[in-house]
C-alpha positions in Angstrom: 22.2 -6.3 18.4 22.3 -8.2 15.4 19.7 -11.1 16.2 17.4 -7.7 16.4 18.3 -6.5 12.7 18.0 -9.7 11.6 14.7 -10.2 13.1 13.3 -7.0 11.4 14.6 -8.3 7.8 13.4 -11.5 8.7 10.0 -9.5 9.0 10.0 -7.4 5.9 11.2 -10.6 4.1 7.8 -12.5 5.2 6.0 -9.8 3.3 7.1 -10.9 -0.3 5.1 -13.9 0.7 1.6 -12.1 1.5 1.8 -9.6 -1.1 1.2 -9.3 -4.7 3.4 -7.3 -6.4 0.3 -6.3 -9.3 -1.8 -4.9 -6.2 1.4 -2.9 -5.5 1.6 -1.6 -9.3 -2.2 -0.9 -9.5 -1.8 1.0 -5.9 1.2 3.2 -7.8 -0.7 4.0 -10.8 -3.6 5.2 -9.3 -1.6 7.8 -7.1 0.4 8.7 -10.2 -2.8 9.5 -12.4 -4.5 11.4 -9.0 -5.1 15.3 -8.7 -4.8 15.0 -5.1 -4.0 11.9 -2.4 -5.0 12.3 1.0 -3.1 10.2 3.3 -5.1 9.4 6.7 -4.6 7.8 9.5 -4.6 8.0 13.5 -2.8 7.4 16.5 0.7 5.2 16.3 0.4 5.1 12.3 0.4 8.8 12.1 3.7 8.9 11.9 3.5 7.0 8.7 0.6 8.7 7.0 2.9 11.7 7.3 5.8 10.5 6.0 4.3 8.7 3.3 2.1 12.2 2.7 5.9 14.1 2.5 7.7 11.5 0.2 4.9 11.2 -2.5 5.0 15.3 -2.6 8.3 14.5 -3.6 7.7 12.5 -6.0 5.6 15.5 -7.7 2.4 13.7 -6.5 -0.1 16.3 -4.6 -0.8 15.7 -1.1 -2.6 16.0 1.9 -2.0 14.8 5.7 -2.0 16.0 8.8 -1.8 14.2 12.4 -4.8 15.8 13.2 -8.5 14.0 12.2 -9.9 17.4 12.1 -7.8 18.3 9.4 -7.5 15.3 7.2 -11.9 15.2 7.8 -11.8 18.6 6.5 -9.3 18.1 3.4 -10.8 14.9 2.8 -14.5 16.6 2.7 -13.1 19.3 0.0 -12.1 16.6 -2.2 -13.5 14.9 -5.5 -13.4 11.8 -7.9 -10.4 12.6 -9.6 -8.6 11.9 -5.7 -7.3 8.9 -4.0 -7.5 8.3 -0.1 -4.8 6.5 1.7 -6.0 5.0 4.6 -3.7 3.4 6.9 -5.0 1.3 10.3 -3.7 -1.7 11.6 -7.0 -2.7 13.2 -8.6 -1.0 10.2 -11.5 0.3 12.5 -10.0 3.7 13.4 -12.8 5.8 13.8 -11.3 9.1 12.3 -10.1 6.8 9.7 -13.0 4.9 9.1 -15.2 8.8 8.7 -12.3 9.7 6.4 -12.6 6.7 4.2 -17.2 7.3 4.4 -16.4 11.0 3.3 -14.0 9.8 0.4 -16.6 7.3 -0.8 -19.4 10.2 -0.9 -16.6 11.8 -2.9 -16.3 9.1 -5.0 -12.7 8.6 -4.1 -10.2 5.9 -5.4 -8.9 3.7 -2.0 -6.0 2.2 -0.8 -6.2 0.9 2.2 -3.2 -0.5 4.4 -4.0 -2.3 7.5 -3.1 -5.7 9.2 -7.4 -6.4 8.8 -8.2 -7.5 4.8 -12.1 -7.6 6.0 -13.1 -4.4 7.9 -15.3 -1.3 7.6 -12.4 0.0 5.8 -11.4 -1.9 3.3 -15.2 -3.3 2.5 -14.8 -0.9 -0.5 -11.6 0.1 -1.1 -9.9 -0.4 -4.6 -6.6 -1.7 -3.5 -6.2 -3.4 0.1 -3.0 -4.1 1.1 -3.1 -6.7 4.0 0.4 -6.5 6.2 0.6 -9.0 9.3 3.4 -9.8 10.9 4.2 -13.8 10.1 6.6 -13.5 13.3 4.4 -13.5 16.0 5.7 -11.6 18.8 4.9 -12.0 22.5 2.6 -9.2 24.1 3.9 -7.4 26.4 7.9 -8.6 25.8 8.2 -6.5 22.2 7.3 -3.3 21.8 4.6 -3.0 19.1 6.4 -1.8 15.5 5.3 -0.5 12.5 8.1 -1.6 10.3 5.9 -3.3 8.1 3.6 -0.7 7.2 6.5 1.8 6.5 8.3 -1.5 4.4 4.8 -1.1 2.2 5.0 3.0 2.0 8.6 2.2 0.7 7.8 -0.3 -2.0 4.5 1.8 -2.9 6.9 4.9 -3.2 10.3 2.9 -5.0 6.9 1.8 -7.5 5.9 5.4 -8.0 9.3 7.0 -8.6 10.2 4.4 -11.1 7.0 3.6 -12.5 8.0 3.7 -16.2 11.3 1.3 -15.9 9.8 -1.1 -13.1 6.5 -2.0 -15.9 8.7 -2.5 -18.4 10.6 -5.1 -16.5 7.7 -6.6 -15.7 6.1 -6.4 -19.0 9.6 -7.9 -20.6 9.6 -10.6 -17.2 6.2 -11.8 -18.5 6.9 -11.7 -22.2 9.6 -14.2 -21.5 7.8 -16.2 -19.3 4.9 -16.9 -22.3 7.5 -16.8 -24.4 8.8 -20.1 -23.0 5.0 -21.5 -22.4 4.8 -20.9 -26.2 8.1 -22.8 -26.8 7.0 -25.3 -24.7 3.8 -25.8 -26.3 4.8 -25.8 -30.0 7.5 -28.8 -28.9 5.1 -30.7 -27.6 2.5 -31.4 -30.6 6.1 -33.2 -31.7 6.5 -35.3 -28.7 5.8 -38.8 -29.0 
């Protein structure tokens, strides 16, 4: 049982590697300065549309999602420019998904766009993309297929959101220190010889 926990860490560690924690901070203040997010996608990642949809209502952040294209097409249609679409799609060709992200544009919706694809129809001309593949290639047909990493991202997007304030200071004061010592670094060496 444990070589299958640590396997799954082992997965969600790889991610630190492929992502950049500013695209995460820009996809966090968008959603946090939105009137409404709609969170779309189909099939498997479902699922994870809704719960990501629940959780950022609970972080006061208005939302809309449903499991059902019909319904996130028809929110999605109502909305305007002051909303952000989510769109999540591993392929990142889901049609439903795909129509929702066309109608958002019309709209002039901000994007965010998860899926394991950087260049698709979807995230052509989305504002944030953020790419997830799995650096652990499995075998088709041995492991079941997981969305681990997809739901690792909603978590970090969401741990962003709820401490937005605190987690740019830190970053703010991790950056200050870092030209802090460039600066240091700098002025010593017009003395060296």
């Amino acid at each position: 049982t444990r070589h299958l926990f640590d396997r799954s860490a082992a997965r969600i560690a790889a991610l630190q590697e492929q992502i950049d924690i500013e695209l995460l901070v820009g996809a966090a203040r968008l959603l946090r300065m939105s009137r409404l997010v709609h969170v779309v996608a189909a099939g498997n990642t479902s699922p994870i549309a809704t719960d990501l949809g629940f959780r950022l209502e609970r972080c006061k952040i208005p939302c809309s999602y449903s499991t059902m294209p019909e319904h996130f097409l028809n929110h999605v249609s109502l909305g305007s420019s002051d909303d952000t679409i989510i769109a999540i799609s591993r392929s990142g060709a889901s049609k439903q998904v795909v129509q929702a992200m066309e109608l958002a544009r019309k709209k002039h919706m901000h994007s965010i766009v998860i899926s394991g694809e950087s260049n698709s129809q979807l995230s052509e001309h989305a504002d944030y993309t953020i790419k997830v593949v799995d650096k652990m290639k499995k075998v088709p047909g041995i492991e079941p297929d997981s969305h681990l990493l997809e739901m690792a991202v909603s978590d970090a997007i969401l741990y962003i959101v709820r401490h937005f304030d605190s987690f740019v200071k830190s970053a703010e004061r991790e950056k200050k220190s870092d030209v802090y010592g460039d600066d240091v670094e700098l002025l010593l060496s017009e003395y060296k010889i």
